[in-house]
C-alpha positions in Angstrom: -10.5 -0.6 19.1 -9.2 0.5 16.0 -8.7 -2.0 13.3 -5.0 -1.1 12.3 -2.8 -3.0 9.1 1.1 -3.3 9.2 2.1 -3.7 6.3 6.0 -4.0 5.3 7.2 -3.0 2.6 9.3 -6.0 0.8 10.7 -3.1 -1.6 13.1 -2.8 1.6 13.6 -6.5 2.0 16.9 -8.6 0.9 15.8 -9.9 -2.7 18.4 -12.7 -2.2 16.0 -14.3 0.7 12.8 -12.6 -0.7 10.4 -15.5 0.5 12.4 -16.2 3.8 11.8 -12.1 4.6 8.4 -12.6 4.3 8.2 -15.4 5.8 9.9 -13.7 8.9 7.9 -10.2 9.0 4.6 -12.1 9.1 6.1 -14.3 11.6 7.0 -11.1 13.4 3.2 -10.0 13.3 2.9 -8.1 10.0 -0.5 -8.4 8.8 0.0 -7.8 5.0 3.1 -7.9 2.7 3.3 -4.8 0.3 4.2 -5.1 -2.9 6.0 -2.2 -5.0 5.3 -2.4 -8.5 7.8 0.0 -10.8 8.0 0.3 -14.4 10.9 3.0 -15.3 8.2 4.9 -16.9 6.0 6.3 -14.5 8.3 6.1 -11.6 12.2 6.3 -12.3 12.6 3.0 -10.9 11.9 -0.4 -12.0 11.4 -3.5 -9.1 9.3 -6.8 -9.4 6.2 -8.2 -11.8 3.6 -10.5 -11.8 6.2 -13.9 -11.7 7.4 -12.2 -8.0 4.0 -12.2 -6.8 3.0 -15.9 -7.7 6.8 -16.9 -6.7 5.5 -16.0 -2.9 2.2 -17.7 -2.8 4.4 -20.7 -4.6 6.7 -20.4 -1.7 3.8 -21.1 0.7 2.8 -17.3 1.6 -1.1 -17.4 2.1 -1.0 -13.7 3.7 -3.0 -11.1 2.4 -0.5 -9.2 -0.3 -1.0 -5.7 -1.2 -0.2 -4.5 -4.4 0.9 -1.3 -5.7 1.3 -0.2 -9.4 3.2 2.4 -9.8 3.3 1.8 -13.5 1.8 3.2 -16.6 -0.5 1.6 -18.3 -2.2 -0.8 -15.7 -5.4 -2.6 -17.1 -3.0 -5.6 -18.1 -1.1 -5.7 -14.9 -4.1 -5.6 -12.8 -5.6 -9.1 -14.4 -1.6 -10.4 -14.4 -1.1 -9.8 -10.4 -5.1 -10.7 -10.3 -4.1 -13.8 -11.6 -0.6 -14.4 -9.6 -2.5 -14.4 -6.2 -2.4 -10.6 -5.3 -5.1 -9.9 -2.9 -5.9 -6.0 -3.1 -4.5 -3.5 -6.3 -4.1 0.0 -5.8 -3.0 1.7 -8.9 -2.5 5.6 -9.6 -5.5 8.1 -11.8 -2.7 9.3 -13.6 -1.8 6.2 -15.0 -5.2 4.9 -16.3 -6.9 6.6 -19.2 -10.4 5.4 -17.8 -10.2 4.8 -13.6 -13.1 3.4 -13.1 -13.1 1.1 -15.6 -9.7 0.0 -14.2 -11.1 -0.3 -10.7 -14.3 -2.0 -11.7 -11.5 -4.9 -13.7 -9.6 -5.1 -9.9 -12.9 -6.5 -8.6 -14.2 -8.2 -11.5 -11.5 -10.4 -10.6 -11.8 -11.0 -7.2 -9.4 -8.3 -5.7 -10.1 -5.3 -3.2 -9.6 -1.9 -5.3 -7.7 1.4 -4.3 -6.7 4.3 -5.9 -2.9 6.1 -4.8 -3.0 9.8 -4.7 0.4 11.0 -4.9 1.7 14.0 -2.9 0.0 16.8 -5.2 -2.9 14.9 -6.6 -6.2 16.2 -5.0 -8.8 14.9 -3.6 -11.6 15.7 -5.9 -10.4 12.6 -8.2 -12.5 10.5 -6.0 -15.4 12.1 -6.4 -17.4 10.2 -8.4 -15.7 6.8 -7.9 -16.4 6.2 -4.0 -18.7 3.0 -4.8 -15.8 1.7 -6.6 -12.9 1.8 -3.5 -11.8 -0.5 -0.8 -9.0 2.0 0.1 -7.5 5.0 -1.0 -3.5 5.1 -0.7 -2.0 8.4 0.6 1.3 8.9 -0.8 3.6 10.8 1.6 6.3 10.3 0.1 6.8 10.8 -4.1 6.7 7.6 -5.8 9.7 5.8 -7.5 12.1 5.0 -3.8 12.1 4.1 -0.7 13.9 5.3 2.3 12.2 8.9 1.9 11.2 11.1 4.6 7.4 12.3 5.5 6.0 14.8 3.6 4.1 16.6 6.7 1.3 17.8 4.4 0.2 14.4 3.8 -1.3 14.9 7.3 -4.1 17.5 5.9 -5.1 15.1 3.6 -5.4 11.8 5.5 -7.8 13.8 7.4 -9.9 15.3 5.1 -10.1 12.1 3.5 -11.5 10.6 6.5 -13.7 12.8 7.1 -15.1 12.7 3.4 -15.5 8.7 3.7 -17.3 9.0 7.4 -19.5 11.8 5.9 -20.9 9.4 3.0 -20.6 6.7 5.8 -18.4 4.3 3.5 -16.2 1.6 4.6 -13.2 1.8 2.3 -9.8 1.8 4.4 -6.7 4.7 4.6 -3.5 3.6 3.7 0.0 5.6 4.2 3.0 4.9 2.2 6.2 6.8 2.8 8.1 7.5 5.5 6.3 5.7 8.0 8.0 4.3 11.1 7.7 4.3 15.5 8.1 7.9 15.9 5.2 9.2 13.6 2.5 6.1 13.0 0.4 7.6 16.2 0.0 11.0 14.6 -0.7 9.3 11.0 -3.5 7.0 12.8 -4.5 10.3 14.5 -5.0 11.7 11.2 -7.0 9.0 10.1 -5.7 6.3 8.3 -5.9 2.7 9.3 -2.9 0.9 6.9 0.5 1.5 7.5 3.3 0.3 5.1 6.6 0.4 6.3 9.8 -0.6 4.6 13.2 0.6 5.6 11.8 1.2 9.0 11.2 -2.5 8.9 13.7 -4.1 7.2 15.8 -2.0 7.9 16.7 -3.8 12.0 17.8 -6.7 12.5 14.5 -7.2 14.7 11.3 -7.0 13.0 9.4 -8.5 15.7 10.8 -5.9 18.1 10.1 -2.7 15.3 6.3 -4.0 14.9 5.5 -4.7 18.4 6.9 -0.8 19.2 4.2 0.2 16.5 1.6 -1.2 17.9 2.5 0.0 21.1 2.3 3.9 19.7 -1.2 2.8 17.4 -2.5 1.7 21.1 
């Protein structure tokens, strides 16, 4: 069977009762937490740092957390979440004047490396950074919000993707932000990827145990 992630999105969560949410979506069976990092500069939105991420392992969250920079530069945020207990760092090409020197810094310090492609950012940017990935991020939404719709096209390139890393026979995971909830995860994990981060379809009921469990009913 397919090794499948849920991941919520605590972008979606109430901020007021930030480690209580967490608390309650892994208690509901969430695997990860996601963590939505905006600066007002690369994304027109601007959410949590650093002190957020080592407020939760503080609190007494020892889950994986899952980190996303959407922020512009990143070489000193990746050693400042490296350092605040983040467990993997995913950070856009766009935002990095050297990539894979920023990826090689995610696992000099411990962390599990990715690279987010946003809606219109090919492919070929991974070409000669594979030995550097634990996951590639597939943006199907555009960055900067939650509560967006699937961009269908996102599809195409989940599964291209996968068939590029089973061709070099690599183990470095798919992730899917945007849009993601019960009525489309199946055709996403049919494409090919193997994370799934959720927010507003999530946090969004009053059930979170009841919204995961119906996702990993349609993942099978």
């Amino acid at each position: 069977m397919q090794d499948y992630l849920i991941l919520p999105s605590l972008l979606s969560a109430d901020f007021a009762r930030l480690g209580d949410e967490a608390n309650a979506v892994l208690k509901a069976g969430a695997d990860m937490l996601h963590l939505d990092v905006m600066d007002n500069h690369y994304v027109p939105n601007l959410t949590v740092g650093p002190l957020v991420c080592e407020a939760l392992r503080k609190h007494g969250i020892t889950a994986p957390i899952d980190v996303h920079l959407m922020t512009r530069p990143v070489d000193r945020l990746i050693t400042d979440f490296a350092n605040a207990g983040a467990t993997n760092i995913t950070f856009h090409p766009e935002a990095s004047e050297h990539v894979d020197r920023s990826l090689a810094l995610i696992r000099k310090h411990g962390c599990k490396a990715g690279l987010a492609l946003n809606p219109a950012t090919h492919l070929h940017c991974l070409e000669y950074i594979w030995d550097k990935l634990d996951l590639v991020l597939v943006m199907s939404v555009n960055p900067g919000f939650g509560g967006q719709s699937f961009i269908p096209s996102a599809l195409e390139k989940i599964t291209a993707l996968k068939k590029m890393i089973s061709a070099r026979q690599l183990d470095i995971r798919i992730a899917v932000d945007g849009g993601i909830k019960t009525e489309n995860i199946a055709e996403v994990a049919k494409a090919g990827a193997d994370m799934f981060i959720a927010g507003s379809a999530i946090f969004g009921q009053k059930d979170y145990a009841a919204v995961i469990s119906a996702m990993r009913k349609q993942l099978g």
